[in-house]
N, C-alpha and C positions, 0 to 999 in steps of 0.2 A: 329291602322292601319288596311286598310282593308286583308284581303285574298285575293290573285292574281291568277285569273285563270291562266289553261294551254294559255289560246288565249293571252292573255297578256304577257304573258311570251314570246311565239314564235312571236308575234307580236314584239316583242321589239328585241329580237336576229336578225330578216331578217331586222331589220332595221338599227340594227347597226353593219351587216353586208355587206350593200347595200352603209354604208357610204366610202367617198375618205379619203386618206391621211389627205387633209388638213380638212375635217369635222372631224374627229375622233380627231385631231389632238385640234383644239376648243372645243371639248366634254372635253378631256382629261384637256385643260386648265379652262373650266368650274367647273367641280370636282377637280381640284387644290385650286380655289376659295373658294367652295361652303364647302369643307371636307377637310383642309391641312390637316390635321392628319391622316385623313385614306389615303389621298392622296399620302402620306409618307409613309404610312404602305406596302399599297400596290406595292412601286416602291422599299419598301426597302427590298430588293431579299437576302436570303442567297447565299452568293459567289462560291457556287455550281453550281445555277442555268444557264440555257441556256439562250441566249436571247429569245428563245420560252417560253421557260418555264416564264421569266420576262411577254411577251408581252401579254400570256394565262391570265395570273394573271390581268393585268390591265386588259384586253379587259373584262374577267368573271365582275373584280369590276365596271366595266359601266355598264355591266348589270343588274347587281345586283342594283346599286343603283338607275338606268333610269329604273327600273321594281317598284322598289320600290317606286317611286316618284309618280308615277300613283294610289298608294294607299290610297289618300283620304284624307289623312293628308302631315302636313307639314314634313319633314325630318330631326330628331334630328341632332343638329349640337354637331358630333364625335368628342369628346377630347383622346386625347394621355392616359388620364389613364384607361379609359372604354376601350380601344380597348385591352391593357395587360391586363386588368384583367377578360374580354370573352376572349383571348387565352387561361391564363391560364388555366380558367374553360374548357375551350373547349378540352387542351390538356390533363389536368385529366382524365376529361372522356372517349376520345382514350387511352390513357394509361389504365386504368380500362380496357375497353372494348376487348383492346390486352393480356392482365393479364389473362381474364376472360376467353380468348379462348384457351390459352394453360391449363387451371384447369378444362372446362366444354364448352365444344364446345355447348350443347344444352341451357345452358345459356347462354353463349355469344351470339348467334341467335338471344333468347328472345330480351337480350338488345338492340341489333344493330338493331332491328325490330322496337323496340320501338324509339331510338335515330332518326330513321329518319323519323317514324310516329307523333312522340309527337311535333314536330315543328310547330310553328303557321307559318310558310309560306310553308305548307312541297311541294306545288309544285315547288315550288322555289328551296326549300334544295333540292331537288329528282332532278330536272335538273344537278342543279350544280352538283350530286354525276352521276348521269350518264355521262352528258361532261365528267367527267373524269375517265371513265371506260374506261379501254385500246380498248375494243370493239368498242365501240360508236365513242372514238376519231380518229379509223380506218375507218370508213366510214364519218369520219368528212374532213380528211385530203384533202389539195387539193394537186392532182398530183404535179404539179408544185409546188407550195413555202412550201409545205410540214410541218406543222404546228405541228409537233409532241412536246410532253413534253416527258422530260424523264424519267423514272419509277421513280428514284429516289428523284424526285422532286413532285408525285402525292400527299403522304400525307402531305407535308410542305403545298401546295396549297391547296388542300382542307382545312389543318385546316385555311390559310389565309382567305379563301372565305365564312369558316363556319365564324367564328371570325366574318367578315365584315357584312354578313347577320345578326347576331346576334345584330350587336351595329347599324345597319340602321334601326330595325325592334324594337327598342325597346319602 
C-alpha cells in the first residue's frame, strides 16, 4: 500500500466531517459490510467508555479506513484473529514503553520516538496520536455538542485505532 500524504489525510477528515447524519450513517453501514470484524471491534467499547468516547472511536475508524482505501491497493479484508493478535502486539509494546519510562525516561524517548517514526503510514499514526492529545482535541471541540473523550478512555482508543491502522495497513 501506498504512503498517504498530509493532503489526503485532511482531505478525507473535512470530508467526513462535512458529512449528515444519514451519509455517515451509510458510511458506517458500508464498513459493517466491507470489515464485520473490525466493524465489531471498533463498536465493541469497554463499559467505561462515554458515548463520545464510543462515537471518537468509530468516527477515527472511518477515517482511518476511508484514508486508507485511497492507497492504491485493495484493503485486506480484517478477520477477528489479526485484529487480537496487532492489539496484543500493540499493547506489549505500550506496556514495554510504560515499563521503560519509570527505569530510564531518556530511553523511553528514544523508543516512543521511534514507535511513532518507524510506522509505514507514520502520517496517519501522528494524526491519530495528535487528535488525541488533550491539546489538539481542545481546539477540536465544538462549543455546542462538545466532543470531548475522557482521559481515561485516551489510551484504550488509541491502542483501538493503533490496532486498526495496523491490520488495514497490512
Amino acid at each position: 500500500m501506498n504512503v498517504l500524504s498530509e493532503e489526503i489525510i485532511e482531505a478525507t477528515w473535512v470530508r467526513l466531517s462535512e458529512l449528515t447524519i444519514e451519509e455517515l450513517d451509510e458510511l458506517v453501514g458500508q464498513l459493517s459490510e466491507q470489515q464485520p470484524d473490525l466493524f465489531e471491534y471498533l463498536t465493541s467499547n469497554p463499559e467505561d467508555f462515554t458515548e463520545n468516547d464510543s462515537s471518537f472511536t468509530l468516527f477515527m475508524g472511518l477515517l482511518i479506513w476511508l484514508t486508507l482505501g485511497q492507497g492504491g491497493s485493495e484493503l485486506p479484508s480484517v478477520a477477528w484473529e489479526t485484529i487480537e493478535e496487532q492489539e496484543e502486539n500493540n499493547y506489549k509494546i505500550m506496556a514495554e514503553m510504560a515499563e521503560l519510562m519509570i527505569e530510564s525516561e531518556v530511553e523511553a524517548i528514544a523508543k516512543i520516538s521511534t514507535f511513532y517514526t518507524d510506522h509505514h503510514q507514520e502520517m496517519l499514526f501522528g494524526y491519530i496520536a495528535a487528535i488525541l492529545s488533550p491539546d489538539e482535541e481542545e481546539d477540536m471541540m465544538d462549543e455546542e455538542d462538545g466532543m470531548a473523550i475522557s482521559d481515561s478512555s485516551r489510551g484504550p482508543i488509541f491502542l483501538m485505532l493503533k490496532t486498526t491502522l495496523d491490520c488495514l495497513d497490512s
